[in-house]
C-alpha positions as CSV (number, residue, x, y, z in Angstrom):
1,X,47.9,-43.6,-13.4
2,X,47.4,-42.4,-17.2
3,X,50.5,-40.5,-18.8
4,X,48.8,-37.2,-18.3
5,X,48.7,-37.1,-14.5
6,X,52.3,-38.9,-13.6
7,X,54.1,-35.4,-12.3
8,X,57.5,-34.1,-14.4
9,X,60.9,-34.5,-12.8
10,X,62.9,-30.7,-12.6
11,X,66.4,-31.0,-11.8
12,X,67.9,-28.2,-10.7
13,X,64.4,-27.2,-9.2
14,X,65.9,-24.6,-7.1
15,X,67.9,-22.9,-10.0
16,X,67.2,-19.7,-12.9
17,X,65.6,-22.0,-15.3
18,X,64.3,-25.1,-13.0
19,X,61.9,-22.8,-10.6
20,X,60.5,-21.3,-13.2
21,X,60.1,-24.2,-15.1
22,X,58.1,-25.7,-12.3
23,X,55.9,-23.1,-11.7
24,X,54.5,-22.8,-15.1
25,X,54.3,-26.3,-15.2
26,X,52.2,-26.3,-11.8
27,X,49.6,-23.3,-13.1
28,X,48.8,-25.7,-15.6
29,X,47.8,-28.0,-13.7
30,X,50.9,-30.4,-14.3
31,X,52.0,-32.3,-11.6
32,X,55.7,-31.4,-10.9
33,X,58.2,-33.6,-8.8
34,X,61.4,-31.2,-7.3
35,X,64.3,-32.8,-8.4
36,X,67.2,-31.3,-5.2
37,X,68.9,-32.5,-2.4
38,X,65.6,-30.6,0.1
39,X,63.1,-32.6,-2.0
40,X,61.5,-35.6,-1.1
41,X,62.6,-38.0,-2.7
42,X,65.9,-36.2,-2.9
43,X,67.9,-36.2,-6.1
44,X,71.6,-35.3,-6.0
45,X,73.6,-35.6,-9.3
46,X,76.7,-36.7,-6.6
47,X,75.0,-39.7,-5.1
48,X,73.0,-42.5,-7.6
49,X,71.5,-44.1,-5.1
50,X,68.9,-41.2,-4.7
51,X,68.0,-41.4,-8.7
52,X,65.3,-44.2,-8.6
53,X,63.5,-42.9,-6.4
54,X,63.3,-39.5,-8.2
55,X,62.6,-40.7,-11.3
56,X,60.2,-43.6,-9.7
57,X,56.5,-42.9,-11.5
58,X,57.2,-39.5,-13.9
59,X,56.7,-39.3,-17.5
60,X,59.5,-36.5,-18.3
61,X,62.4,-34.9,-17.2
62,X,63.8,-31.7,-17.4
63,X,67.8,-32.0,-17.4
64,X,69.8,-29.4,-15.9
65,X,73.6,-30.1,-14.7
66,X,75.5,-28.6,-12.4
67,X,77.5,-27.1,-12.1
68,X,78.2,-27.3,-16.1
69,X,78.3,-29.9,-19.0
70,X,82.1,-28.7,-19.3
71,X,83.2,-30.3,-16.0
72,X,85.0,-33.2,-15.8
73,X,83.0,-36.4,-15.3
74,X,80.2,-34.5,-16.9
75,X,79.1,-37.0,-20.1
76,X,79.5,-40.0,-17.5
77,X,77.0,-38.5,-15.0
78,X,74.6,-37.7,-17.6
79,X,74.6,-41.1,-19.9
80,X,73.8,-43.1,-16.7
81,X,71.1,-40.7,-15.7
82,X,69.6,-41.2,-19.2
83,X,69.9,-45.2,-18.6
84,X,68.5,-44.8,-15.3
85,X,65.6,-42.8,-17.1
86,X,65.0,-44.9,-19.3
87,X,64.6,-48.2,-17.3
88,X,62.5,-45.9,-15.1
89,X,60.1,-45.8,-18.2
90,X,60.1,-42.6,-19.1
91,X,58.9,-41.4,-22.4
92,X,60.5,-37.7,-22.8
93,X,63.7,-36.1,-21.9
94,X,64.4,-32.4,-22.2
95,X,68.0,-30.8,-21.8
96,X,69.5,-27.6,-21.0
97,X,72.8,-27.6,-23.1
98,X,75.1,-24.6,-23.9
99,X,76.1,-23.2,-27.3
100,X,79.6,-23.5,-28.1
101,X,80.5,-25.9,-25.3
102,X,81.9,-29.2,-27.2
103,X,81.5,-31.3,-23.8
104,X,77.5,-30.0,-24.0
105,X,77.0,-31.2,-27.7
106,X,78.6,-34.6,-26.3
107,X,76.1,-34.6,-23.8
108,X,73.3,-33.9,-26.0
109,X,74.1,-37.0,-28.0
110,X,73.5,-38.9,-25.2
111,X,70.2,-37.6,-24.2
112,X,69.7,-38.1,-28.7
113,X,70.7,-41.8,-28.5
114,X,68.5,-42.5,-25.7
115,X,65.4,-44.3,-27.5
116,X,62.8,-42.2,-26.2
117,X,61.3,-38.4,-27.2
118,X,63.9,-35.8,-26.7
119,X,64.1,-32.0,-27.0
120,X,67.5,-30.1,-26.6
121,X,67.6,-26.4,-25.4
122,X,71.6,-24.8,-26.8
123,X,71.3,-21.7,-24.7
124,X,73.6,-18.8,-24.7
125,X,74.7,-16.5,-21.6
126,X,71.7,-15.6,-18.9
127,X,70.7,-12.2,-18.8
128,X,69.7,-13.2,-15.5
129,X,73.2,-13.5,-14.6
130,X,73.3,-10.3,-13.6
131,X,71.0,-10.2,-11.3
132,X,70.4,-13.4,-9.8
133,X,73.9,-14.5,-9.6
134,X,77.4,-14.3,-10.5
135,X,77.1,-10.7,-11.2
136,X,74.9,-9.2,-9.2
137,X,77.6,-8.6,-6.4
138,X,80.4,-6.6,-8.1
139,X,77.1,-4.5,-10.3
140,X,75.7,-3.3,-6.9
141,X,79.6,-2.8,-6.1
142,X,79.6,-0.4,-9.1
143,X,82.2,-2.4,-11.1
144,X,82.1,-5.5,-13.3
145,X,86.0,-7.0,-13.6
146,X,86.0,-10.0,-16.1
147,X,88.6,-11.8,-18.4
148,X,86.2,-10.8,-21.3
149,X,86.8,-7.8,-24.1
150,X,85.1,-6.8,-27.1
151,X,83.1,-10.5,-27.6
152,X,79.5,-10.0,-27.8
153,X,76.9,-11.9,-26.4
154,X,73.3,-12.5,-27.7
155,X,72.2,-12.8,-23.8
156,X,68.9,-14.9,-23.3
157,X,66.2,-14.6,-21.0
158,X,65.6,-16.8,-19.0
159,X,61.7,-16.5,-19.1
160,X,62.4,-17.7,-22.9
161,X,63.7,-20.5,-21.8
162,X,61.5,-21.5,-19.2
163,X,58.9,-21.2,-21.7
164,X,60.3,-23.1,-24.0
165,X,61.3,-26.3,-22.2
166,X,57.3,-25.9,-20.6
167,X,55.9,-25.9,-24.4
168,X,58.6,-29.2,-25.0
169,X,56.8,-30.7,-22.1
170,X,52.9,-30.1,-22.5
171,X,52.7,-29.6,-26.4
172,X,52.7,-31.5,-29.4
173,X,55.7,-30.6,-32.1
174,X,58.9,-30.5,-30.2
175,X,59.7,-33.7,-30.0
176,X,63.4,-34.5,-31.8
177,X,64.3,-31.0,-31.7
178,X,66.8,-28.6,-31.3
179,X,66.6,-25.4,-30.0
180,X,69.4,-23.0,-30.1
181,X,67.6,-19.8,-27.8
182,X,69.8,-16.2,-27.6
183,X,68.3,-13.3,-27.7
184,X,67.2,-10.7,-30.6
185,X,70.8,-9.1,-30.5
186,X,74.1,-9.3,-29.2
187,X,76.3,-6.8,-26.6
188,X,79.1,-6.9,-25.4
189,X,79.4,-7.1,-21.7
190,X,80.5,-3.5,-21.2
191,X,77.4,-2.3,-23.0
192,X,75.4,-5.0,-21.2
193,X,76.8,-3.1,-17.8
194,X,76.0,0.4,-19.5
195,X,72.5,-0.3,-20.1
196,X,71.9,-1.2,-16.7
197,X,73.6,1.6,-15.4
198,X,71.4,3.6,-17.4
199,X,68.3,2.1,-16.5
200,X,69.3,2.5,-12.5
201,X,71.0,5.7,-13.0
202,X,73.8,4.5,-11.5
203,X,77.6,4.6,-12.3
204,X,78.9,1.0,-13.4
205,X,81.9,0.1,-14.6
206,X,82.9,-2.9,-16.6
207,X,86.4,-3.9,-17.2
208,X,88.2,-6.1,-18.8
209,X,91.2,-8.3,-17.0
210,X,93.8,-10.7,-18.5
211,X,92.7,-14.5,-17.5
212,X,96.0,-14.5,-15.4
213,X,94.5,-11.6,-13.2
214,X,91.3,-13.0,-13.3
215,X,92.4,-16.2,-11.9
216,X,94.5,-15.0,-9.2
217,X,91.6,-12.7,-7.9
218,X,89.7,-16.0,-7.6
219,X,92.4,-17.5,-6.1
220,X,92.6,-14.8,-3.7
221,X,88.9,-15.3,-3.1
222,X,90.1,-19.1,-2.3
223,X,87.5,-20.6,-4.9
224,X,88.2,-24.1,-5.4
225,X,90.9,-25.2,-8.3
226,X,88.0,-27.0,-10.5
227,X,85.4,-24.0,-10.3
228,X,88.2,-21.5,-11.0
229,X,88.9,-23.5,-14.3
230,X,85.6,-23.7,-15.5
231,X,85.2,-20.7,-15.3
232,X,88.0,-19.3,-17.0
233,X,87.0,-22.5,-20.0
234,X,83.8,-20.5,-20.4
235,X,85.4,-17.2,-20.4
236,X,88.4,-17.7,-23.0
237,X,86.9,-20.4,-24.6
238,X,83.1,-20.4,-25.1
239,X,83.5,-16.5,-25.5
240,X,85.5,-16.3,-28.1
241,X,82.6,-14.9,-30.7
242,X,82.0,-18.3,-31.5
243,X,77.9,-17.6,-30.2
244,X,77.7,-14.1,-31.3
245,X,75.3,-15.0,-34.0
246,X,71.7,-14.6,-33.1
247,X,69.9,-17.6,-33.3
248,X,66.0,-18.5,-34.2
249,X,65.4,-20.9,-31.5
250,X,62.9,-18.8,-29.3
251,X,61.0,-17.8,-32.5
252,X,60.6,-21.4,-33.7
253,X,59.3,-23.0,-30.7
254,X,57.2,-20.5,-29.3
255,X,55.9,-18.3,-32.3
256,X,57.5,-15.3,-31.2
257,X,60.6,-13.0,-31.1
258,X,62.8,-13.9,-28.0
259,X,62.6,-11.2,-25.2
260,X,65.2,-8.4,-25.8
261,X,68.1,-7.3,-23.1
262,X,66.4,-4.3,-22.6
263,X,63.1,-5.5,-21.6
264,X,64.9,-8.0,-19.7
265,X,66.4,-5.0,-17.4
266,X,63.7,-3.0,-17.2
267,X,61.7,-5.8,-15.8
268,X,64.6,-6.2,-13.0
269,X,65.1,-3.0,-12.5
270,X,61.4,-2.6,-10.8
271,X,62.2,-5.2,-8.6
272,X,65.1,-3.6,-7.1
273,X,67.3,-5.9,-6.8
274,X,70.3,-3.5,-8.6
275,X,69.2,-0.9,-5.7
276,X,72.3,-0.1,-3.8
């Protein structure tokens, strides 16, 4: 089997960025191997005995962790998966890292140090996050409550992304590098919750909490201990202005401005997924 027909390993195959990853990669013509517990092989980052087989006969990887980089454990899980890569004889690696996350960067040294091609994707916040998960609830409940103020975001599409890590894959000139992806400009996430309020014609509040609220309403929601503080890390820590600069990392690997909030919404919004 020549390089050009062993199939690409996706982890998180299931996820915003790893589905879509995977299906630009299969209209290409690029065999694709499903890296999730349904697959076959199965891959779960909680049990090593499943990663052989996963990795057994691709060329690349795509590196996506869950739940975060930030989480405990995290660099351990992800320097044996790299070992594990490598004696698997893989010849690229490409990771999804987040901007501003310390843990992430540690990470992405690993992936560096590994001896074979690597490209790293430093992504901000999801636009899609408002639609496809953590916020999509409390939007189509007409009110947004997070331990966030007046921070604001450069939010990237996802679609960037996707097509990013897809050119890092299939295309000459991305190996060794870094990719820091937002998008063209930053909000805040009350104007993020205005525009799509706008765009629906719907009434949606955003406001802001103290982390001690915050975390007793996920207490009250009986979220476990570990998930409530990561997300309150990413809240007070990662969003803290420290990404609000907009980055050229769309524009460098692709050759073109990164997709704007706005399109990103409008694109949503005729799928009707904000439709009450």
């Amino acid at each position: 089997m020549n390089n050009s027909q062993q199939p690409v390993l996706i982890l998180g195959a299931t996820g915003k960025t790893g589905r879509r990853i995977a299906a630009r990669l299969e209209a290409l013509g690029q065999p694709v191997r499903l890296g999730s517990r349904q697959a076959t092989p199965s891959f779960d980052w909680e049990d090593r005995s499943t990663w052989a087989a996963a990795l057994d006969g691709v060329r690349a990887a795509y590196i996506c962790y869950q739940p975060d980089l930030a989480v405990p454990g995290a660099l351990e899980t992800i320097q044996a998966f790299t070992d594990q890569a490598v004696k698997s004889g893989l010849s690229q690696l490409v990771l999804l890292s987040g901007r501003g996350e310390v843990e992430a960067e540690q990470a992405e040294c690993v992936v560096r140090n590994s001896g074979i091609d690597w490209t790293i994707l430093r992504a901000n916040w999801f636009c899609q996050n408002f639609s496809e998960a953590h916020f999509l609830a409390p939007i189509l409940q007409g009110e947004l409550v997070l331990p966030v103020g007046d921070i604001a975001e450069p939010f990237v599409d996802v679609e960037d992304i996707a097509e990013v890590a897809v050119a890092a894959l299939t295309q000459p000139g991305h190996r060794g590098q870094l990719y820091e992806l937002s998008g063209p400009r930053a909000l805040t996430f009350a104007e993020a919750v205005a525009e799509i309020g706008r765009k629906t014609h719907r009434d949606i509040n955003f406001v802001s909490v103290t982390p001690d609220i915050y975390r007793h309403a996920l207490e009250q929601e009986q979220l476990p201990p570990e998930v409530i503080d990561l997300v309150l890390y990413l809240f007070t820590t990662v969003l803290d202005g420290r990404n609000t600069a907009v980055t050229d990392g769309v524009q460098r690997a692709l050759g073109k401005p990164a997709r704007d909030f706005s399109e990103y919404v409008q694109r949503t919004v005729a799928t009707g997924v904000w439709d009450r």
